[in-house]
C-alpha positions as CSV (number, residue, x, y, z in Angstrom):
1,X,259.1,83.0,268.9
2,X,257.5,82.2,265.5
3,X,254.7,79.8,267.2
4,X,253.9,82.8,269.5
5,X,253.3,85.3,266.2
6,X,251.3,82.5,264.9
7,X,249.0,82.2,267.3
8,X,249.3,86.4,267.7
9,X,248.3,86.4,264.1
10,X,245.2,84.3,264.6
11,X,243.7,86.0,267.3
12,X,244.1,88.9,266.0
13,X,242.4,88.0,262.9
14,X,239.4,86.2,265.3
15,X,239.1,89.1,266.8
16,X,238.7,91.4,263.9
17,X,236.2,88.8,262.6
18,X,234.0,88.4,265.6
19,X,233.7,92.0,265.9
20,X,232.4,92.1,262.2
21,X,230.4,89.2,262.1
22,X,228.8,90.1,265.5
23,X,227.6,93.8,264.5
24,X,226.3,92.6,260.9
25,X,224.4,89.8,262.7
26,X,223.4,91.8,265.7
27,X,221.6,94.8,262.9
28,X,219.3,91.6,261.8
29,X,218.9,88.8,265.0
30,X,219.7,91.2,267.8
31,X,221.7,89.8,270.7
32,X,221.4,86.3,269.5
33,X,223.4,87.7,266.4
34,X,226.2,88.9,268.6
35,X,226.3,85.1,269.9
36,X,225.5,83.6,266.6
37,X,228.7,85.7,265.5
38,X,231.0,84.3,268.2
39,X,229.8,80.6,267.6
40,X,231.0,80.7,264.0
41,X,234.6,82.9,264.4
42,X,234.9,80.0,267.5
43,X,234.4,77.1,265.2
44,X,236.5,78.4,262.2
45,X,239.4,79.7,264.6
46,X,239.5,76.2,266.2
47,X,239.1,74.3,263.0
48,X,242.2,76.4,261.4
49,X,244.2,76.1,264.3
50,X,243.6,72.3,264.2
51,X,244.6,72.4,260.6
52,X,247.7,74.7,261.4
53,X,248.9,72.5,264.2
54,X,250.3,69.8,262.0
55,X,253.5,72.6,260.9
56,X,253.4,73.5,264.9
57,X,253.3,69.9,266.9
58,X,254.8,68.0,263.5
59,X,251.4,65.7,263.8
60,X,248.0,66.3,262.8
61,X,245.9,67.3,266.1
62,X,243.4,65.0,264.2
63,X,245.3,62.6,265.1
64,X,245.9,63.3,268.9
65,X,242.1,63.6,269.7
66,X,240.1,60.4,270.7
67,X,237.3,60.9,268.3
68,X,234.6,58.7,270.2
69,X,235.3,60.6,273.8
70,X,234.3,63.6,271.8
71,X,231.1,62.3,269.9
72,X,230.5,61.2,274.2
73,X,231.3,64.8,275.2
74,X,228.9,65.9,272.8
75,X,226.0,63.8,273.0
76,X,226.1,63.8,276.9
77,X,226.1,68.4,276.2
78,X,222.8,67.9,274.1
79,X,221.4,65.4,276.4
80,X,221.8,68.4,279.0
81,X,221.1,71.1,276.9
82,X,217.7,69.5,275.9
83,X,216.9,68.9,279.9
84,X,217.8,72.3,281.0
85,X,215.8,73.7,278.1
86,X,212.8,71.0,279.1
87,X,213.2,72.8,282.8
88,X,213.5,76.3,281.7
89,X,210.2,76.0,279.2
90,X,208.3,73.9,282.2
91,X,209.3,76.3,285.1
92,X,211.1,79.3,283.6
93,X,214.4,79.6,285.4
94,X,215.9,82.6,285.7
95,X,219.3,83.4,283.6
96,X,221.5,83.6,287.2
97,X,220.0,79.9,288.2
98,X,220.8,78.8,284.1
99,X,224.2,80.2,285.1
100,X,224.9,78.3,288.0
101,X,223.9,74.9,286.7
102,X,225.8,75.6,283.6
103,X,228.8,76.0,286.2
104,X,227.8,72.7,288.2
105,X,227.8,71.4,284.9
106,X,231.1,72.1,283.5
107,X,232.1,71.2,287.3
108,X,230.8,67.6,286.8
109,X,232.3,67.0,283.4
110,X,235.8,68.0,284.6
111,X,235.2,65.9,287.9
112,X,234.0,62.4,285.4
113,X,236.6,62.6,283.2
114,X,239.3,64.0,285.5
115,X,241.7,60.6,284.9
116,X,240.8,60.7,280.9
117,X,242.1,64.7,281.0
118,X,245.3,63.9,282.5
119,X,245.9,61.9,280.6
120,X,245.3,63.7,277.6
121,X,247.4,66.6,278.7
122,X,250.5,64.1,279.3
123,X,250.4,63.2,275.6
124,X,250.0,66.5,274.7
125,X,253.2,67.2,277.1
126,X,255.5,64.8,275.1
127,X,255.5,67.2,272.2
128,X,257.8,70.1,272.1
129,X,256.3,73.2,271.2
């Protein structure tokens, strides 16, 4: 039950944050300052959970992630994220259309590193939580 209140504890405490981060940022950027504020509570959240996870799994989650799959992840996001940019400044898709092949996207990555995942979530598995 203690693991539970942990993670109770920090999404509670996201929560609070993104709410106060978003409407500061939103009074000076607007929207993008409501999106701005969930990017950073996101990253900070997921950083300190990572950080946290070595008292919860008894190993660094450092450790459990394949460093160089990610850096692939990431470059093959921007490499997408610059062309769907490229096509929205050349032809100017609409946000429904932007929504969709966002979707296919995320459909694609899952569907390429389907064998990769599974295994992933088998090591994760082995540790009692």
């Amino acid at each position: 039950a203690g693991k539970s209140m942990i993670i109770l504890v920090v999404s509670l405490i996201a929560l609070i944050l993104n709410i106060g981060l978003s409407v500061i940022l939103m009074y000076w950027l607007g929207p993008m300052g409501c999106a701005i504020g969930t990017l950073v509570v996101s990253i900070l959240i997921n950083v300190a959970m990572m950080f946290m996870s070595k008292s919860i799994l008894g190993k660094s989650a450092f450790v459990l992630i394949d460093w160089k799959w990610m850096a692939r992840l990431l470059l093959l996001a921007i490499v997408c994220s610059i062309i769907c940019y490229s096509v929205n400044s050349a032809i100017g898709i609409n946000v429904y259309a932007f929504v969709i092949i966002s979707i296919v996207y995320v459909g694609l990555m899952v569907i390429l590193n389907w064998k990769r995942l599974n295994v992933e979530f088998k090591n994760l598995n082995k540790y009692k939580i």
